[in-house]
C-alpha positions as CSV (number, residue, x, y, z in Angstrom):
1,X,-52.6,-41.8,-91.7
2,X,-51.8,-39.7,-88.7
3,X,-53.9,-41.2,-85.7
4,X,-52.5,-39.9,-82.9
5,X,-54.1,-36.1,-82.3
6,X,-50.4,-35.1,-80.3
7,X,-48.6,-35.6,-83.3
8,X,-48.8,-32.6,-86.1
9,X,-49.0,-33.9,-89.9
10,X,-46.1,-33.4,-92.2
11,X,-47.3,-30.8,-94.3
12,X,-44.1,-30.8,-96.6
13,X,-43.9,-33.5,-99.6
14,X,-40.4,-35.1,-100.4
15,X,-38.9,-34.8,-103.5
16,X,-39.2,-38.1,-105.6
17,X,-35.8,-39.6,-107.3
18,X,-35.6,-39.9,-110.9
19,X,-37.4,-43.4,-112.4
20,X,-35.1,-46.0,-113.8
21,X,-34.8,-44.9,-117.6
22,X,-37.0,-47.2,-119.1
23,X,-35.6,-49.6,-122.5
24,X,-37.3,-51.8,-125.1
25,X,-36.7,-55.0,-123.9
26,X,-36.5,-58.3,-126.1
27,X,-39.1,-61.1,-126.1
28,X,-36.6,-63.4,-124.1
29,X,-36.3,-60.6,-121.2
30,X,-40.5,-60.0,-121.6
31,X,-41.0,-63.5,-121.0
32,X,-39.2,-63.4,-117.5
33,X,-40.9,-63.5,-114.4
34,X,-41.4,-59.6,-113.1
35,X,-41.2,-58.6,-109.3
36,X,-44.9,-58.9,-108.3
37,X,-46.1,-55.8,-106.7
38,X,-47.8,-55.9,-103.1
39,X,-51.0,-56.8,-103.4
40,X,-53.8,-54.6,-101.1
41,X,-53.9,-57.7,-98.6
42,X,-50.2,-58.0,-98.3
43,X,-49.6,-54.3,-97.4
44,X,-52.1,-54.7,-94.4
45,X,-50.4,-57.6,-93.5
46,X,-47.1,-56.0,-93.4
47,X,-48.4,-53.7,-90.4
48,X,-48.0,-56.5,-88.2
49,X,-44.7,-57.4,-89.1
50,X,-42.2,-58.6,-86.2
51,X,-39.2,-56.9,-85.2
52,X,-37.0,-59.4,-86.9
53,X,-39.1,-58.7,-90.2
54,X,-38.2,-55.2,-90.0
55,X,-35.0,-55.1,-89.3
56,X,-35.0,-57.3,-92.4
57,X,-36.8,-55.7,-94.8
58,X,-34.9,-52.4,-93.9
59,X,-31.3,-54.1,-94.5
60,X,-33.0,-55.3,-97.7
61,X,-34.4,-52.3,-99.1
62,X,-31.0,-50.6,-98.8
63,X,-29.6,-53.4,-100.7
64,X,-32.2,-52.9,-103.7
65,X,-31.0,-49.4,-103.0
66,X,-27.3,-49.9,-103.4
67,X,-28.2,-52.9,-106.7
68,X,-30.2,-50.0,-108.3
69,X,-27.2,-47.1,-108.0
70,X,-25.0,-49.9,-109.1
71,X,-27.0,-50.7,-112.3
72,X,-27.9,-47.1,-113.2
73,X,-23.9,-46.6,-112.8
74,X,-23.3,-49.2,-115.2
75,X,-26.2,-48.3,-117.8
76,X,-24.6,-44.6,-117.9
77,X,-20.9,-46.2,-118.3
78,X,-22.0,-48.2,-121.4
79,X,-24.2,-45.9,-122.8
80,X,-21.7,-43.6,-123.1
81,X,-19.6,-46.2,-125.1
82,X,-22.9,-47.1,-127.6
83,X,-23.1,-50.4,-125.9
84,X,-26.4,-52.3,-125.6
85,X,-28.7,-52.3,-121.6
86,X,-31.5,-54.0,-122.0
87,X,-30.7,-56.4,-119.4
88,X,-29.5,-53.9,-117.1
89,X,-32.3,-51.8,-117.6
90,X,-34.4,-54.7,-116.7
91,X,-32.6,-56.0,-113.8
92,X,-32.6,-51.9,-112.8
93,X,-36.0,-51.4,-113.1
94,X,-36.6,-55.1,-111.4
95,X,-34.3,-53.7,-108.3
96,X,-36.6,-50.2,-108.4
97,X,-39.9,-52.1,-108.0
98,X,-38.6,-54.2,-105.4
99,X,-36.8,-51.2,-103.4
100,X,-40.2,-49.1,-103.5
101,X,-42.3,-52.4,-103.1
102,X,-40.5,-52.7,-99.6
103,X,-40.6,-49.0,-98.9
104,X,-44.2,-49.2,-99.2
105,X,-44.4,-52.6,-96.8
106,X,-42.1,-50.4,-94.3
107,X,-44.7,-47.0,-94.7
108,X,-48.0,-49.5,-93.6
109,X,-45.4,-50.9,-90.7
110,X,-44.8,-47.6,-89.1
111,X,-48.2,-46.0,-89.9
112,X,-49.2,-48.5,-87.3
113,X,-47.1,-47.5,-84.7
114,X,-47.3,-44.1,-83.0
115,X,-43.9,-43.4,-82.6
116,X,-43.8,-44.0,-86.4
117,X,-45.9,-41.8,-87.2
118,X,-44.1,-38.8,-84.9
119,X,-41.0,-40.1,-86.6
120,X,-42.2,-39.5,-90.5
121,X,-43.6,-36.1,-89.6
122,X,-40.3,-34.9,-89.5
123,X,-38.5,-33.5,-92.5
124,X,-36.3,-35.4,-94.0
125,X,-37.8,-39.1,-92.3
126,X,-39.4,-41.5,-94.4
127,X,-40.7,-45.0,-93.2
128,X,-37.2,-47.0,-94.1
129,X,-35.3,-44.8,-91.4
130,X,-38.9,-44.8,-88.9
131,X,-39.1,-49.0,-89.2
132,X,-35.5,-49.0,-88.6
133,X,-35.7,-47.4,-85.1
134,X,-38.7,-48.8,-83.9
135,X,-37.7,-52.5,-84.9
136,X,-34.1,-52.0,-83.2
137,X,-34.9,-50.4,-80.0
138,X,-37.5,-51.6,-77.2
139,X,-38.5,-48.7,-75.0
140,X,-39.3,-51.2,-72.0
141,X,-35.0,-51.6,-72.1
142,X,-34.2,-47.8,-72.0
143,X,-35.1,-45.8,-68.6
144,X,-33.3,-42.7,-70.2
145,X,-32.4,-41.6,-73.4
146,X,-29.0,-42.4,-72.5
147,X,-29.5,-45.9,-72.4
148,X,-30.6,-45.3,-76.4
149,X,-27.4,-43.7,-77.0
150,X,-25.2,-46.6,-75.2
151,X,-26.9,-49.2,-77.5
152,X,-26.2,-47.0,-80.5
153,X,-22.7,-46.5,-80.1
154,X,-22.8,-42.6,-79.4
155,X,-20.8,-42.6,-75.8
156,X,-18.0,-41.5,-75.0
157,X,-15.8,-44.0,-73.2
158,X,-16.9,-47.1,-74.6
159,X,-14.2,-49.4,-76.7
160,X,-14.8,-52.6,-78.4
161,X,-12.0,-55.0,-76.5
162,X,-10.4,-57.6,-78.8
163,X,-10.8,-61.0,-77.9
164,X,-6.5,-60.8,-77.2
165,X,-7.0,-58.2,-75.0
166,X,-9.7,-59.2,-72.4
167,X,-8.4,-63.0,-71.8
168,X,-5.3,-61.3,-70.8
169,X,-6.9,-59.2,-68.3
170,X,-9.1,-62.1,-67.4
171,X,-6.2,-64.2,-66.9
172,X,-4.0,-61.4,-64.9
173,X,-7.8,-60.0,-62.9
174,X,-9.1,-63.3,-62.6
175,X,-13.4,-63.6,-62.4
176,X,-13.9,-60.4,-60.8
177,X,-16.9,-58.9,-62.8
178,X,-17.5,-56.0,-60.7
179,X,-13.8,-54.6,-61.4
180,X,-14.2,-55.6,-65.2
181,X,-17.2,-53.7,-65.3
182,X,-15.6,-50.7,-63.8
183,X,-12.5,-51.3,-66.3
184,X,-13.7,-51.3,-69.3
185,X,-17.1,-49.2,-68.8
186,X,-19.8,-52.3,-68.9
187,X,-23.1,-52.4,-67.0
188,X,-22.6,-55.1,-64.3
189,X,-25.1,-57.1,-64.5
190,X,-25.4,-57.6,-68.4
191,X,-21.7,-58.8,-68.4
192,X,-22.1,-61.3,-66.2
193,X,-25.2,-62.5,-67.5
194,X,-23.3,-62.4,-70.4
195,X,-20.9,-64.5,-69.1
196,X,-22.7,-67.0,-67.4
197,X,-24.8,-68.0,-71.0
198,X,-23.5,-69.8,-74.4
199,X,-24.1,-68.6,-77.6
200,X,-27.6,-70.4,-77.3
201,X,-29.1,-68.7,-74.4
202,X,-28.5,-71.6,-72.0
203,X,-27.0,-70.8,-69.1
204,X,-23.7,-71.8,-67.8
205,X,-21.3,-71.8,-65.2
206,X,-18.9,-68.5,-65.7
207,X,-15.3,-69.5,-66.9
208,X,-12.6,-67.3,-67.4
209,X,-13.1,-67.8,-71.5
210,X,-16.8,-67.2,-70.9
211,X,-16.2,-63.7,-69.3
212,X,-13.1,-63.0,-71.7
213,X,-16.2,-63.3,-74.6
214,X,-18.0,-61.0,-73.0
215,X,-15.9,-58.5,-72.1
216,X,-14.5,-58.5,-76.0
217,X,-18.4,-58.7,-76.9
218,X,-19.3,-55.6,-78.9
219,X,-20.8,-52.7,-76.4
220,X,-23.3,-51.4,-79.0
221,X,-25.7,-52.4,-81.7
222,X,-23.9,-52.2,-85.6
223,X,-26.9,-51.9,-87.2
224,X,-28.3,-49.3,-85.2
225,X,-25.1,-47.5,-85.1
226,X,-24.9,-47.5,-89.0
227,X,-28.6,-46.7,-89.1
228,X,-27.6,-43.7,-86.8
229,X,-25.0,-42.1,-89.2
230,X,-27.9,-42.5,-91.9
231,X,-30.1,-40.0,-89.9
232,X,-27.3,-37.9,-89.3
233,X,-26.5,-37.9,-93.4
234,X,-30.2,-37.0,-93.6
235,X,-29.6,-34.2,-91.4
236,X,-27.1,-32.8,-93.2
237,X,-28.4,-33.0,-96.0
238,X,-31.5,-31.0,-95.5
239,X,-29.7,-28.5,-93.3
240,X,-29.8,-25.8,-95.7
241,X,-34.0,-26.5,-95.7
242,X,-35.9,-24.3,-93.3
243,X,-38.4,-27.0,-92.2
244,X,-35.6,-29.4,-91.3
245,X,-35.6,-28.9,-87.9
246,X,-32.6,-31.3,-86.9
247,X,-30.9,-29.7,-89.9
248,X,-30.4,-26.3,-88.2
249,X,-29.5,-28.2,-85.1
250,X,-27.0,-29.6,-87.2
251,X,-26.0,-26.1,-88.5
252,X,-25.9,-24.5,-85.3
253,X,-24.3,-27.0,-83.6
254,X,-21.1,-26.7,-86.0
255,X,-21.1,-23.2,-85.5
256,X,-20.6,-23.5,-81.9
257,X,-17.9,-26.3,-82.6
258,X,-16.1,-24.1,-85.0
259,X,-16.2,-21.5,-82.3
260,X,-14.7,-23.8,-80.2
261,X,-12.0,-25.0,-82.2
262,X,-10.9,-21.2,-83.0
263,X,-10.9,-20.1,-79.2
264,X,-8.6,-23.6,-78.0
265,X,-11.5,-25.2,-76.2
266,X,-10.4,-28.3,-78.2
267,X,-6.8,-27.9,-77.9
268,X,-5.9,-30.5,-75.7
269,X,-8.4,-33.1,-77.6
270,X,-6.0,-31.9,-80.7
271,X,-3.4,-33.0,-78.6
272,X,-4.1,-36.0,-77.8
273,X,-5.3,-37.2,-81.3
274,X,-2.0,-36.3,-82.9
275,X,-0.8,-39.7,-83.0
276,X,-3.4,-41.1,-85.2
277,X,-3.0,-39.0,-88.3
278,X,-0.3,-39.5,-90.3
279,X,2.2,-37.2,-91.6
280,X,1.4,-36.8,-95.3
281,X,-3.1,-36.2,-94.1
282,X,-4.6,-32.9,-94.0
283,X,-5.9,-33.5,-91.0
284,X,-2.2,-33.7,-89.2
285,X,-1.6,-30.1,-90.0
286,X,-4.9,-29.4,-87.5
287,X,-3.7,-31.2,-84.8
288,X,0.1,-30.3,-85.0
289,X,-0.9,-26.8,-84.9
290,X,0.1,-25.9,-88.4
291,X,-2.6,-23.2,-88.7
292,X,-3.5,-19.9,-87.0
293,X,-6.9,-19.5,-85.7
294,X,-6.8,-16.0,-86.9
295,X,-6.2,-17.2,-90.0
296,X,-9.0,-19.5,-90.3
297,X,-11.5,-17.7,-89.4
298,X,-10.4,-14.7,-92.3
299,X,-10.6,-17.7,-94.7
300,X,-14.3,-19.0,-93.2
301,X,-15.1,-15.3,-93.5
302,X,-14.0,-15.1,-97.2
303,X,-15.3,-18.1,-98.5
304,X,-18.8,-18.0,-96.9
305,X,-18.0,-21.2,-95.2
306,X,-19.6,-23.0,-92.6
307,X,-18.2,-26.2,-93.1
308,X,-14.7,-27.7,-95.0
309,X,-12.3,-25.5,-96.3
310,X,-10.4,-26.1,-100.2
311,X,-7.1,-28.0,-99.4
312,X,-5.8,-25.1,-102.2
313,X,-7.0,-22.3,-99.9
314,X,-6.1,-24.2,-96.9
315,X,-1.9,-24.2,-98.2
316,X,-1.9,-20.4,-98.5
317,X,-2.1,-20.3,-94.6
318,X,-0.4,-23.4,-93.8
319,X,2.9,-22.5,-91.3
320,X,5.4,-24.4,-89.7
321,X,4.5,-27.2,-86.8
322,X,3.6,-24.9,-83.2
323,X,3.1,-21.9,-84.9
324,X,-0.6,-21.8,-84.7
325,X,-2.6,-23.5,-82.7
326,X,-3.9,-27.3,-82.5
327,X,-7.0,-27.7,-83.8
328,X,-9.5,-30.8,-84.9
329,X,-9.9,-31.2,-88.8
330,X,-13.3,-29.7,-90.4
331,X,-14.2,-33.6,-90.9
332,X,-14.0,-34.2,-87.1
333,X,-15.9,-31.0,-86.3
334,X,-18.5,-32.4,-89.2
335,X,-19.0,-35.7,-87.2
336,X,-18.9,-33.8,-83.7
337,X,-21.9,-31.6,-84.6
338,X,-23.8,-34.2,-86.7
339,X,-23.3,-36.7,-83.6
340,X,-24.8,-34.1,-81.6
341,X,-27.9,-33.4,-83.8
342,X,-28.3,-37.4,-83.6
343,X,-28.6,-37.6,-80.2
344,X,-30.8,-34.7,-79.9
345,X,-33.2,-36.8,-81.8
346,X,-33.0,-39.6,-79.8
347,X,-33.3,-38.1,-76.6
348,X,-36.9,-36.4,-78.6
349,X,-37.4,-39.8,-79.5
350,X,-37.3,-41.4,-76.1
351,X,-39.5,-38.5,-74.4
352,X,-42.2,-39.2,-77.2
353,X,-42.1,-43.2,-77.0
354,X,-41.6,-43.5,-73.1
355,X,-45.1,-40.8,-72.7
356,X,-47.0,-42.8,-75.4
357,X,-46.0,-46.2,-73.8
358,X,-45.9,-45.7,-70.4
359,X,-48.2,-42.7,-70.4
360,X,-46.4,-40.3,-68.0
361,X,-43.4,-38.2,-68.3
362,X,-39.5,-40.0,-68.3
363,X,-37.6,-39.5,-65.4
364,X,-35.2,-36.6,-65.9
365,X,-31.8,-36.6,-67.1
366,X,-29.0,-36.3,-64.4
367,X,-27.9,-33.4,-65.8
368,X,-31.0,-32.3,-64.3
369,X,-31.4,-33.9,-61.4
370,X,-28.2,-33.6,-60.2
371,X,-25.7,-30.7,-61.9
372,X,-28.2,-27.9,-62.1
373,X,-29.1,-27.8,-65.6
374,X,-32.3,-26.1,-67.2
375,X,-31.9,-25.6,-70.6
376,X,-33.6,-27.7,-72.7
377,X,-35.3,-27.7,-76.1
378,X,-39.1,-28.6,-76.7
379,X,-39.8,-32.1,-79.4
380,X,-40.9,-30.8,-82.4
381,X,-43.9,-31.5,-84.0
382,X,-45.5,-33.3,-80.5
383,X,-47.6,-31.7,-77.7
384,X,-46.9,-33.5,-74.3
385,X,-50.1,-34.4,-72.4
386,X,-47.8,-34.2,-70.0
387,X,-47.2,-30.2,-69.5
388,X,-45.7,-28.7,-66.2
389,X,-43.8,-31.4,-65.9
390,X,-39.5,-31.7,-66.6
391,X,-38.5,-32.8,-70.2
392,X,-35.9,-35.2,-70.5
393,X,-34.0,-33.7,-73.9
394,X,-31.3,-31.4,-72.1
395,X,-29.6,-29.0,-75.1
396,X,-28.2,-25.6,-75.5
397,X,-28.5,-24.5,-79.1
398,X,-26.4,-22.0,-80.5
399,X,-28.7,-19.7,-82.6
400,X,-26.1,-17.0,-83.6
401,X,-25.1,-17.2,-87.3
402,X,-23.8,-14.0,-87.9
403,X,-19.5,-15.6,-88.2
């Protein structure tokens, strides 16, 4: 129940998946112990769930998820051969209850927070995805959206060190954290807070092993980086809807990629990522220049496509390596313009949690502050208290189609 008056209802209802086909199933399997369903005091409960609980239950449910796929792969494999399911179909339909039972747990969860309720009124956002973000970020740690996207993996310039790597810097730099930070794009003070702590909390003195950990210390959050390319996969897949709005900011947003690729903005990127295809990869024709932009857009024209092209069309245009021009694979313009439509949402997301918890408007970008810019694009389905003032999500949308 929506019960925050700045945030507009959902008025669109998902589609439901297919049940679990339902078997006979013998007196042995009847007699087993079922998967209890939440009871009316448990599902209030489960709006005060911690973080940790969350971040549980979500990794869980997508394990009932993937147990449920697996089971209904296998009931369709040996039906096919006239074998007998029962169990499957039992431990399928066990697996279903649990998945929707945590679903459910995850819907009371967010329905108590308000940026969960901004989160499911967006197409294509259910509460799995909504308790995902809320239990992996805390808006008190992120000033900016920016600092959002640094957790979750999406900026440029940040490499996960190995362990080899940073003691030999360590060793060759000695325990200069300042130049480390500088080096290997880390924030300052969290590495050598990182550096001065054990793997308990405790602090300790900082070593040159100590700081080599935590320079070779993951710079992002996996589970909010996986949880991110989920989103994005929900994005795409509702593009095509028109009340998806981060779908058409998907759509768009590969338009003007595509545009880019064609016209050599992303030549030089080409360039430099020819080393990491090999030879015998579709994807090494792109970036060797094996195809004319010309040619490519004819072939987008033909097909209707906005997207991939058919390998089979794709060889009837194929020439020799420097006779076109390098270009990124359709894959790599995929991710670029999903990417995109991700942050977009998270930079929505950090204007609508930052005025709800803090209750005034997040400082502005430094795109804004400082370069000039003034584009922007409004958060959907939310009406800022907080009018007059500077948003924080900075975007230029493409809105032309018509290629």
């Amino acid at each position: 129940m929506n019960s925050n008056p700045l945030i507009k209802e959902k008025t669109v209802s998902k589609a439901t998946r297919p049940a679990f086909p339902e078997a006979p199933l013998s007196p042995f399997i009847e007699q087993g112990i079922a998967v209890q369903r939440l009871s009316r005091d448990l599902a209030t409960a489960a709006a005060r769930l911690s973080e940790n609980e969350a971040r549980f239950l979500v990794d869980y449910y997508y394990i009932c998820q993937d147990d449920r796929m697996r089971f209904l792969g296998q009931v369709r494999a040996m039906t096919q051969s006239q074998e007998s399911t029962m169990v499957l179909d039992w431990l399928g339909a066990q697996a279903e209850t649990m998945e929707g039972q945590v679903k459910r747990a995850l819907d009371k969860y967010t329905d108590a927070h308000p940026i969960g309720q901004w989160i499911k009124s967006l197409y294509g956002f259910g509460p799995v995805l909504a308790a995902g973000i809320i239990a992996h970020i805390d808006i008190e740690k992120a000033p900016t959206a920016g600092h959002i996207w640094s957790y979750a993996g999406l900026v440029d310039g940040k490499e996960w060190i190995s362990s080899a790597d940073a003691a030999r810097w360590v060793k060759e730099n000695g325990l200069d954290v300042e130049l480390a930070a500088r080096v290997f794009n880390r924030n300052p003070a969290n590495l050598r807070a990182m550096a001065s702590q054990d793997r308990e909390g405790e602090d300790i003195e900082m070593t040159a092993k100590s700081l080599a950990a935590a320079i070779a210390r993951r710079p992002w959050n996996a589970a909010l980086k996986k949880l991110c390319f989920k989103i994005g996969e929900c994005m795409v897949k509702f593009a095509g809807n028109e009340q998806c709005y981060y779908g058409h900011v998907f759509r768009d947003r590969r338009l003007y990629e595509w545009e880019n690729n064609l016209t050599g903005v992303l030549a030089q990127k080409a360039i430099n990522d020819q080393g990491k295809y090999s030879t015998n990869t579709e994807s090494y024709g792109w970036v060797m220049g094996m195809y004319h932009p010309e040619d490519v857009r004819a072939l987008r024209k033909k097909l209707g496509s906005e997207g991939s092209i058919p390998p089979d069309e794709l060889k009837k245009i194929r020439r020799k390596a420097g006779e076109g021009v390098p270009m990124l694979p359709p894959a790599q313009i995929h991710a670029r313009a999903r990417r995109y439509a991700v942050k977009l949402f998270l930079s929505h997301l950090h204007t609508v949690w930052y005025e709800t918890h803090f209750k005034r408007r997040p400082p502005n970008p430094f795109v804004i502050e400082h370069m000039g810019h003034v584009h922007y694009i409004q958060v959907p389905n939310y009406e800022s208290p907080y009018v007059g003032q500077m948003p924080s999500a900075v975007f230029k949308i493409r809105r032309d189609r018509t290629q």
